[in-house]
C-alpha positions in Angstrom: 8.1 65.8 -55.8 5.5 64.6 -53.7 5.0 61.3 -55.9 8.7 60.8 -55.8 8.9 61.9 -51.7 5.9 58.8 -51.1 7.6 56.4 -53.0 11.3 56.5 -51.4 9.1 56.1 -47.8 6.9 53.1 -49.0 10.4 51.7 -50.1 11.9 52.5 -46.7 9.6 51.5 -44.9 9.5 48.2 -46.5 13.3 47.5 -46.4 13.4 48.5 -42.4 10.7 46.0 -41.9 12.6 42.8 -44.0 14.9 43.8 -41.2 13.7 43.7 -38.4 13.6 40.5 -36.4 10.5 38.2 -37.2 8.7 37.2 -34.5 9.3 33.9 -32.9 8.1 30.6 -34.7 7.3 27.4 -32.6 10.4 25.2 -32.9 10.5 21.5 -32.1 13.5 21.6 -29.9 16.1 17.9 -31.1 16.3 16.7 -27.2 12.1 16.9 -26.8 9.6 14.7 -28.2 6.0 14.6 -27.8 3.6 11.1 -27.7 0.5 10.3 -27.0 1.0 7.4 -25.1 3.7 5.0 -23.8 5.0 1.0 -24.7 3.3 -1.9 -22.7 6.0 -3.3 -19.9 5.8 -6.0 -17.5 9.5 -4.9 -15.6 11.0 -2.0 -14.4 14.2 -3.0 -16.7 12.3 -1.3 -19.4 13.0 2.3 -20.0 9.9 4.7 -21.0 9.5 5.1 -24.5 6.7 7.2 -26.1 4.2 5.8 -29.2 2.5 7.8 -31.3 4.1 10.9 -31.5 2.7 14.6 -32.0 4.2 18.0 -32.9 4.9 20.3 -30.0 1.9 22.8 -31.4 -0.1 19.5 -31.0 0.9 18.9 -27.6 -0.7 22.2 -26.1 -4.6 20.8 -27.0 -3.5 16.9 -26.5 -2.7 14.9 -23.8 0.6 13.5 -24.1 3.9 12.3 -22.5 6.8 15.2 -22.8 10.2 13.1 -23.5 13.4 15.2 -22.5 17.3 13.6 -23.1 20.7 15.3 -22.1 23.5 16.2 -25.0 24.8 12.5 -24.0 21.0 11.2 -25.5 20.3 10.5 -21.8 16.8 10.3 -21.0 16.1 13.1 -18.0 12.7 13.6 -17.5 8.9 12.5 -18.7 6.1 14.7 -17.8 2.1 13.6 -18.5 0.9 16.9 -19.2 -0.8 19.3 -21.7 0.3 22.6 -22.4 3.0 22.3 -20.1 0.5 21.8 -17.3 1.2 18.2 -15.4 -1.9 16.4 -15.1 -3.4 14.1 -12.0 -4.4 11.0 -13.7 -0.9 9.6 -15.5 -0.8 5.9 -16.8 2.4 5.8 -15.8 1.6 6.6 -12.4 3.4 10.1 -11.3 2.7 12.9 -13.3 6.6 13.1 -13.7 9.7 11.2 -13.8 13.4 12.9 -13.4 16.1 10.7 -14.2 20.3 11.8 -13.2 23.2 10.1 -14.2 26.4 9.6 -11.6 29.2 7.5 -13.1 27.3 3.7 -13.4 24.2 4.8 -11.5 20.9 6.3 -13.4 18.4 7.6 -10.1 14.6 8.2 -10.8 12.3 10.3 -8.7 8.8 11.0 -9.2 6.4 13.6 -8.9 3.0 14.2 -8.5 1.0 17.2 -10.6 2.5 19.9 -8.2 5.3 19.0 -8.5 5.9 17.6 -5.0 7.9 14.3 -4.7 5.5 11.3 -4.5 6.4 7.2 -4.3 6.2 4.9 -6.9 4.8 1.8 -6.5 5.4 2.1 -2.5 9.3 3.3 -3.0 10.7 7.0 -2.8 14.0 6.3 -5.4 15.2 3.8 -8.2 18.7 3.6 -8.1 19.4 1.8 -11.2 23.2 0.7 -11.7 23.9 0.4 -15.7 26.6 -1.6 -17.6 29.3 -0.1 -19.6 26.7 -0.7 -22.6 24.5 1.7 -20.7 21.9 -1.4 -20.2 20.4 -1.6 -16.3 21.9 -4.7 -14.6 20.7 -4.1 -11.0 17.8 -1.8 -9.4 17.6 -1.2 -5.5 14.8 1.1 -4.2 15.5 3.8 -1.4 13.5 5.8 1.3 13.0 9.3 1.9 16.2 9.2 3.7 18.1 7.2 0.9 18.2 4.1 3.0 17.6 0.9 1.1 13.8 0.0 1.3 11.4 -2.7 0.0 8.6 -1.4 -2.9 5.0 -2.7 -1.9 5.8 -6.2 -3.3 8.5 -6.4 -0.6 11.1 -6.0 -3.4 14.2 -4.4 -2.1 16.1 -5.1 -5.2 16.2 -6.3 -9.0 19.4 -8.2 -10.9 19.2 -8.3 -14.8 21.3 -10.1 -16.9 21.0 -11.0 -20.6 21.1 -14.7 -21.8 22.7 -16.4 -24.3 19.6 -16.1 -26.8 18.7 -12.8 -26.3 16.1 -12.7 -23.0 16.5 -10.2 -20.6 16.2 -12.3 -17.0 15.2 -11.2 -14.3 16.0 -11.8 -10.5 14.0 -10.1 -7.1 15.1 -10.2 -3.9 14.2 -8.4 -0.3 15.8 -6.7 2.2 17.0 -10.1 3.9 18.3 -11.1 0.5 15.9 -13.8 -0.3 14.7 -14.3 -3.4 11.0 -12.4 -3.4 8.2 -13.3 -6.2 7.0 -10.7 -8.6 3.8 -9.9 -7.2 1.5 -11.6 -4.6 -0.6 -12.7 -7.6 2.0 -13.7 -10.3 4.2 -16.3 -7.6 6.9 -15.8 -10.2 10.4 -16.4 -9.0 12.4 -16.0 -12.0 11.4 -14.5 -15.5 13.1 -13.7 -18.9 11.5 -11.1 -20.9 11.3 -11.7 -24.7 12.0 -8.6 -27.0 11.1 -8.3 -30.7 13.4 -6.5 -33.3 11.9 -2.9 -32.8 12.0 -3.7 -28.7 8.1 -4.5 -28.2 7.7 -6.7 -25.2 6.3 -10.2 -26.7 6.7 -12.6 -24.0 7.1 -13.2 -19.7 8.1 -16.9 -19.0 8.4 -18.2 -15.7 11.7 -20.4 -15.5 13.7 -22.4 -12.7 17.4 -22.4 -13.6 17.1 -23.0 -17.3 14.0 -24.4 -17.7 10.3 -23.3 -18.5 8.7 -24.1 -15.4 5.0 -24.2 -15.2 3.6 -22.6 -11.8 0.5 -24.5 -9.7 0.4 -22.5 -7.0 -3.4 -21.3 -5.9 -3.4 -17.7 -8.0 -2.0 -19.5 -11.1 -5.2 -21.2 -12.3 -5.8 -25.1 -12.5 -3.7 -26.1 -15.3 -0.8 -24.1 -14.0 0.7 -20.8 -15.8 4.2 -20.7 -17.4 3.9 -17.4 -19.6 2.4 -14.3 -20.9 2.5 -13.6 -25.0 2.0 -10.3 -25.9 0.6 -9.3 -29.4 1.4 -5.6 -29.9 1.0 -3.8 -33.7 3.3 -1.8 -35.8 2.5 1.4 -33.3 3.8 -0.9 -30.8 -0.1 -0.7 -29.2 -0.8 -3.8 -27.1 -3.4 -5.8 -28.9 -3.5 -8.9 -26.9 -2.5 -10.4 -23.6 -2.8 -13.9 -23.2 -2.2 -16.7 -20.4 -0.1 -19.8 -21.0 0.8 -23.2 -19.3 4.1 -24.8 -20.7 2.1 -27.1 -23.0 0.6 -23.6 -24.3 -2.9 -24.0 -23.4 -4.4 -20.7 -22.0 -4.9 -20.7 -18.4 -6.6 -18.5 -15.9 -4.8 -16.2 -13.6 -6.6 -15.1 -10.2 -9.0 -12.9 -11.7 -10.9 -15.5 -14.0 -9.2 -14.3 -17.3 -6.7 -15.8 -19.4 -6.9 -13.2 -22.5 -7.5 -9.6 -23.0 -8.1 -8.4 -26.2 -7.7 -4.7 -26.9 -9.5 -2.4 -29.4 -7.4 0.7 -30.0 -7.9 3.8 -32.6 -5.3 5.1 -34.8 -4.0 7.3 -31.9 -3.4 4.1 -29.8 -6.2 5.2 -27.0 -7.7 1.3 -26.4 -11.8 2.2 -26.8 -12.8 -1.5 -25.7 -11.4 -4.4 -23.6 -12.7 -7.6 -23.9 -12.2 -10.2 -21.4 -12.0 -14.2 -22.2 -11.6 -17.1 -20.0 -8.8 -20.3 -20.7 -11.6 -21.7 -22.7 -11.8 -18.6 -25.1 -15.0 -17.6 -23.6 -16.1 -14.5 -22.4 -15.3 -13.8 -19.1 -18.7 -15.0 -16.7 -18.8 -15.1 -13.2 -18.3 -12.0 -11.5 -15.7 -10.3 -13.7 -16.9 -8.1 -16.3 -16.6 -9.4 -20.0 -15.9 -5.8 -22.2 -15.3 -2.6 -21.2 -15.3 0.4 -23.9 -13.8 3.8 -22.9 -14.9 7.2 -24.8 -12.0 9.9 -25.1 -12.6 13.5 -25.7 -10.5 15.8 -28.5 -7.8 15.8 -25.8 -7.5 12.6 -25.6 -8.6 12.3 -21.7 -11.4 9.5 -20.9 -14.6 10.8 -20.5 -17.0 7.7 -20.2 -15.7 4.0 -19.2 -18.8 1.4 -19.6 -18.9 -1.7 -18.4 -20.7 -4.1 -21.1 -21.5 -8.0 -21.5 -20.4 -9.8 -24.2 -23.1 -9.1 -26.6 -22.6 -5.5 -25.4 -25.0 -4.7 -22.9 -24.8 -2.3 -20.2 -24.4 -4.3 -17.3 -23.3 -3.4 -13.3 -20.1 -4.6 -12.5 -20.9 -7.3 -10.0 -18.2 -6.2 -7.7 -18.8 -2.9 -7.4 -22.1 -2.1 -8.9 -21.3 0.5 -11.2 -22.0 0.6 -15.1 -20.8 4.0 -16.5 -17.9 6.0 -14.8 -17.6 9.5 -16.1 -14.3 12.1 -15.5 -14.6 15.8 -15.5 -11.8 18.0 -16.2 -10.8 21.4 -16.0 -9.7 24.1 -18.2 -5.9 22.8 -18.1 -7.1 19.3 -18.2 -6.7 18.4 -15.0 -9.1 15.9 -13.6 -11.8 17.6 -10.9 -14.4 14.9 -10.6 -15.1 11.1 -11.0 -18.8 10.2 -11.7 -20.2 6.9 -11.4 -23.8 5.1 -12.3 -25.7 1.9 -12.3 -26.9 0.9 -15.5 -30.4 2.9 -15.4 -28.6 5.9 -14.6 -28.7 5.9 -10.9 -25.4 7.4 -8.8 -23.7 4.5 -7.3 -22.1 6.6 -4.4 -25.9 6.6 -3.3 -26.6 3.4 -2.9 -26.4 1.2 0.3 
């Protein structure tokens, strides 16, 4: 009896506990996505999209970019952050981005790592207006108080259309309704953006009207720029940036380059950037020819170095400094920016 008695429990106990509820499994959720990094862009036409993408278990040791859409596939929000916790030092600027939707209108804000409401790029609110395609046509930027306002550039607004063959153009203008340039150092009145089949930027042309028009002005070298090519690879990484007059020889911009080529890793983090002038020369002069960044299990840069061509430590001649070093916390948050000569001495010390 006692045999028997032991065996019914060890079978009861067994069949309550194939029962009972199992405890709960990490689930990767349809509307969330998780990516390492995001796609180059030149315009603010250009909605964020993620590359490289990791599993949410992944995404609470990794640094990454947390995609949210609505039930319409509506893109709502994108967070830099690990584990959930926003970090302080986002390449996209804030460490979040909200987007709503109201009828033809799609309205960004932007938040720091506290979640406090920051500007972007010197304005408070995009108020994109979409098509009935859902594609932006029109951006305005607005203040605190939701009056229209002009970005740092002294944009107040952008108009997009598409063209005939396929470019996205692209039209600024201020608060007095004159047409604005891009940037002070790009004099760029009018641009059409160049997509390829899986929507990697490839090229920014400078046109008047119709045609490719080749800009002299002082920022835009001696042989005049007309565009930017961008070489990106099947991650959609940027690989190389290059500077173009309309006869297609490379030309400087206001820094001294004309091309940067990047180095990246199979998780799309660039670990060198090398520098060449419109003679396909290593950048001289007071720029700094490579630069090769060292990135911890996170993915958060540790050590940025500033090298010569043949790769040799060298002091950026601007600023002095060699090796910059970031600290982070437990969460990942950035606490401390370090920075050296190239024998090892703090640059912060030096007069």
């Amino acid at each position: 009896m006692k045999l028997y008695n032991f065996l019914f429990f060890a079978v009861f106990v067994a069949a309550l506990y194939s029962c009972s509820p199992k405890p709960a499994q990490p689930v990767e959720q349809a509307n969330v996505k998780y990516y390492r990094g995001l796609l180059f862009s030149e315009s603010p036409w250009d909605t964020e999209r993620g590359s490289h993408e990791i599993t949410a278990p992944d995404a609470k040791t990794i640094n990454n970019f947390k995609f949210t859409w609505n039930e319409n596939n509506q893109l709502v929000s994108v967070e830099y952050n690990r584990n959930d916790s926003l970090l302080n030092y986002s390449p996209m600027g804030p460490a979040k981005i909200t987007y709503t939707y109201e009828g033809d209108l799609q309205v960004k804000h932007s938040f720091d790592e506290k979640g406090q409401p920051v500007q972007d790029d010197g304005a408070s609110v995009y108020e994109y207006k979409l098509d009935t395609a859902g594609m932006r046509v029109a951006l305005r930027f607005l203040d605190d108080a939701g009056q229209p306002a002009e970005n740092r550039n002294k944009i107040s607004n952008f108009v997009w259309s598409k063209t005939d063959d396929g470019m996205i153009r692209e039209l600024r203008y201020n608060l007095a309704g004159d047409s604005v340039v891009m940037n002070p150092f790009c004099p760029f009145y009018e641009l059409r953006f160049s997509y390829d089949e899986k929507g990697y930027l490839t090229r920014m042309a400078n046109y008047d009207n119709d045609t490719l028009y080749n800009c002299t002005a002082e920022n835009c070298g001696d042989v005049g720029v007309s565009y930017f090519k961008f070489e990106n690879n099947e991650a959609g990484d940027l690989l190389t940036f290059s500077v173009h007059n309309t006869t297609g020889r490379m030309s400087n911009l206001f820094w001294g380059w004309a091309k940067r080529v990047n180095t990246v890793d199979a998780n799309g983090y660039v670990t060198e950037t090398a520098m060449f002038d419109q003679d396909d020369e290593y950048l001289g002069g007071k720029g700094v020819p490579v630069t090769q960044t060292v990135y911890d299990e996170h993915g958060a840069p540790v050590k940025r170095t500033s090298m010569d061509k043949d790769r040799n430590v060298i002091n950026d001649p601007n600023s002095g400094v060699a090796v910059t070093e970031f600290k982070y916390d437990e969460v990942g948050r950035r606490t401390e920016t370090l920075r050296f000569d190239k024998d090892g001495n703090p640059v912060e010390n030096k007069q």
